[in-house]
N, C-alpha and C positions, 0 to 999 in steps of 0.2 A: 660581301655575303658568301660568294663562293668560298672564300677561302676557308671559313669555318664548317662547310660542307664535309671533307675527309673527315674532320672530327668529331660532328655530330655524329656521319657512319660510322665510327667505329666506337663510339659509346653506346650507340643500339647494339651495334656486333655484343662488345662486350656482356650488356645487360641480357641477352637472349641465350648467352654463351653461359654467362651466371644461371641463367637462369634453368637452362638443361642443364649443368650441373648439379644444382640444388635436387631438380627431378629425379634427377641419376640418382644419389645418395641417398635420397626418399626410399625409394625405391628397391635399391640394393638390401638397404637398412629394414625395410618391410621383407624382402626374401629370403635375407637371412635372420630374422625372426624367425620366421614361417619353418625355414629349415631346423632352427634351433628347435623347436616344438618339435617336430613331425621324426626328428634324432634322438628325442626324448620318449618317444609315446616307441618309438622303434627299438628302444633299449629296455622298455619297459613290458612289450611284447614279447622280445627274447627271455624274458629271466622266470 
């Protein structure tokens, strides 16, 4: 039973590592919306 121990850890590691990941790009993916908009409404202020 021990011996499957490392492995099971490091398939949680992996799953929570996926899983901030996926948050990260969520994420990212929503502030550069928000940027994309707010560069938009700013280009349309200048003109």
């Amino acid at each position: 039973m021990t011996a499957f121990q490392p492995n099971h850890h490091n398939l949680g590691l992996l799953m929570l590592l996926a899983f901030l990941i996926d948050q990260l790009s969520e994420l990212s993916d929503k502030s550069f919306q928000r940027a994309k908009a707010s560069a938009k409404s700013y280009r349309v202020s200048w003109e």
